[in-house]
C-alpha positions as CSV (number, residue, x, y, z in Angstrom):
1,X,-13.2,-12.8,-44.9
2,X,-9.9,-12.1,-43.6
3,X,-10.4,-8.9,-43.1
4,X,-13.2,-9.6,-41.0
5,X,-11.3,-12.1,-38.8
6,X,-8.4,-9.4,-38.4
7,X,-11.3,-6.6,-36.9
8,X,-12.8,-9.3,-34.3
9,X,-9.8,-10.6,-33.3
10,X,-8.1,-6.7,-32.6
11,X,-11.6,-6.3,-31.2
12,X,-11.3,-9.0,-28.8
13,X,-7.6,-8.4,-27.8
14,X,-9.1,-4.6,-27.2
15,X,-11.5,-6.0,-24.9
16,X,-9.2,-8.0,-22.9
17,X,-6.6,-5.7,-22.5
18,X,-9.4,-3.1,-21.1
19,X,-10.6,-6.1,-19.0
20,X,-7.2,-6.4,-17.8
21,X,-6.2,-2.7,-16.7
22,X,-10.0,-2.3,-15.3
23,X,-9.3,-5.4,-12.9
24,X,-5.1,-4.8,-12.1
25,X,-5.6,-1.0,-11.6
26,X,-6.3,0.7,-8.3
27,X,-9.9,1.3,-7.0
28,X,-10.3,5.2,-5.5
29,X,-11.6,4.1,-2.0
30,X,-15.0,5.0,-0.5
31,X,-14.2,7.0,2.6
32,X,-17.3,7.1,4.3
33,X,-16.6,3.6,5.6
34,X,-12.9,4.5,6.4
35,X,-14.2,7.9,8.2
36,X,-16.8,5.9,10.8
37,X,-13.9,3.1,11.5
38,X,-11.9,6.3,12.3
39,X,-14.3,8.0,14.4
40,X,-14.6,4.5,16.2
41,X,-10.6,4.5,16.5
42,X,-10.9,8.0,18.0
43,X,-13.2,6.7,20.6
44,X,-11.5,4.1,22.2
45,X,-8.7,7.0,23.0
46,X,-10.9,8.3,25.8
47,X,-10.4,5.2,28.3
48,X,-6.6,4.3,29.0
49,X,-7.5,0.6,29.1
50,X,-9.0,0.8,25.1
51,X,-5.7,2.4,23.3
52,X,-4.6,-0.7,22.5
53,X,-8.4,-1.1,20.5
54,X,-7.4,2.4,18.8
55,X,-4.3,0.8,17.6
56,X,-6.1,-2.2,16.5
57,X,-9.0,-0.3,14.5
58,X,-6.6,1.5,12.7
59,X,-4.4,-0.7,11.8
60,X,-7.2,-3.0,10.2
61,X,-8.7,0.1,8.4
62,X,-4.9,0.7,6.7
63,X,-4.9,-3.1,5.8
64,X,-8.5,-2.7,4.3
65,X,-7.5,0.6,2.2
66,X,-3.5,-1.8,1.6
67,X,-6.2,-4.7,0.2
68,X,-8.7,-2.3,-1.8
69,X,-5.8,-0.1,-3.6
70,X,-4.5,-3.7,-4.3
71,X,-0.9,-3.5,-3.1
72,X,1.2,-6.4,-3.8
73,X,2.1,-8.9,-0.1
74,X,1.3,-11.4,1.7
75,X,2.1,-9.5,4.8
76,X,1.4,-6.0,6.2
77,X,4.7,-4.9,6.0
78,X,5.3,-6.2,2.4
79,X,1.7,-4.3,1.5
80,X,3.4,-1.4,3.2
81,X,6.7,-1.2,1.4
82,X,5.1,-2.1,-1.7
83,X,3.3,1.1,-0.9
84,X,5.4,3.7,0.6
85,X,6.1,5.6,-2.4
86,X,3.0,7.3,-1.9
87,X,3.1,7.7,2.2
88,X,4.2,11.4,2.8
89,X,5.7,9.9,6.3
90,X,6.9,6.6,6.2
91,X,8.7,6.6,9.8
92,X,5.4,7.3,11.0
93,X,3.3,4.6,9.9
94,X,5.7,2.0,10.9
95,X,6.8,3.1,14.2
96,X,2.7,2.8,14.3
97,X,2.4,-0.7,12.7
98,X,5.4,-1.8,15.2
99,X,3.8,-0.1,18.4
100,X,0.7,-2.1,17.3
101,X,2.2,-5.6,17.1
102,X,4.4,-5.1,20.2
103,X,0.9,-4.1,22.3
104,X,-1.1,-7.2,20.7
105,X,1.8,-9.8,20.8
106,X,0.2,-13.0,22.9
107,X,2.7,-12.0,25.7
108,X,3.1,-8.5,25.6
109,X,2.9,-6.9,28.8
110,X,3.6,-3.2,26.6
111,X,2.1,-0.5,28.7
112,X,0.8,2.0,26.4
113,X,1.9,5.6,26.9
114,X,-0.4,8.4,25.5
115,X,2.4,10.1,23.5
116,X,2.8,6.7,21.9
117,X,-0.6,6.0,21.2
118,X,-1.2,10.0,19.7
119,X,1.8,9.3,17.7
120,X,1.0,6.2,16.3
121,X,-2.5,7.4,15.2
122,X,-0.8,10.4,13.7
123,X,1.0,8.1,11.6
124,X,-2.1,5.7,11.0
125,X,-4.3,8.9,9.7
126,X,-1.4,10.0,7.6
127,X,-0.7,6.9,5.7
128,X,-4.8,6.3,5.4
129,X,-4.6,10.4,4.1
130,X,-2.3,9.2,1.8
131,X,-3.8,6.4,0.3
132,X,-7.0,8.0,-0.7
133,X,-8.9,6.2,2.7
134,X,-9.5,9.7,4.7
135,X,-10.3,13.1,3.4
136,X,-6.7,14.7,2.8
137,X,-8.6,18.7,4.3
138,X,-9.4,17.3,7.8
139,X,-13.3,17.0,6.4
140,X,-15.2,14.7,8.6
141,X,-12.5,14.9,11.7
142,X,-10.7,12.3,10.0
């Protein structure tokens, strides 16, 4: 009887403990929604008055693929340096998260140059690259 006891309850603690890294570990991302809010990024570039809607749309696609791959913070920037062991340019991504909250800030009156915005969707592609968001070959024009 003991015996039996001893199998379910190693059973049971095998179970939960397979439960437990299934739920806590990361999730590979499914690009093809991270490629069209890319491709939507990439169009607001064509009008001067829209780069700050580029800016926007990527930032929210690298919080989405920060939320999925289930990086620890409360905040953007704690997701971030939570994850920046695995962002091939760090420097990048945050002078593109900074350019990003200067230009939506209630009072900004940022004017956007193109150099900055190219830059800081340079780092935004990267750093979605990098998290497994965007094809890492260029597939896709991502």
């Amino acid at each position: 009887m003991s015996g039996n006891l001893a199998l379910a309850i190693s059973f049971l603690f095998i179970i939960g403990v397979g439960i437990f890294v299934y739920k806590y570990s990361p999730r590979k991302l499914k690009q093809a929604g991270f490629v069209k809010g890319w491709k939507t990024a990439q169009q607001y570039c064509k009008d001067k008055a829209t780069w700050p809607n580029a800016l926007e749309e990527a930032d929210k696609l690298l919080r989405s693929a920060l939320k999925k791959r289930k990086f620890k913070g409360k905040s953007m920037g704690e997701k971030m340096v939570s994850a920046q062991r695995l962002f091939t340019d760090n420097d990048s991504l945050w002078y593109a998260h900074n350019l990003y909250k200067k230009v939506i800030a209630p009072d900004s009156k940022k004017r956007l140059k193109e150099s900055e915005v190219k830059d800081a969707l340079v780092g935004f592609r990267q750093a979605l690259r990098d998290l497994g968001a965007l094809p890492k070959d260029g597939k896709n024009k991502a």
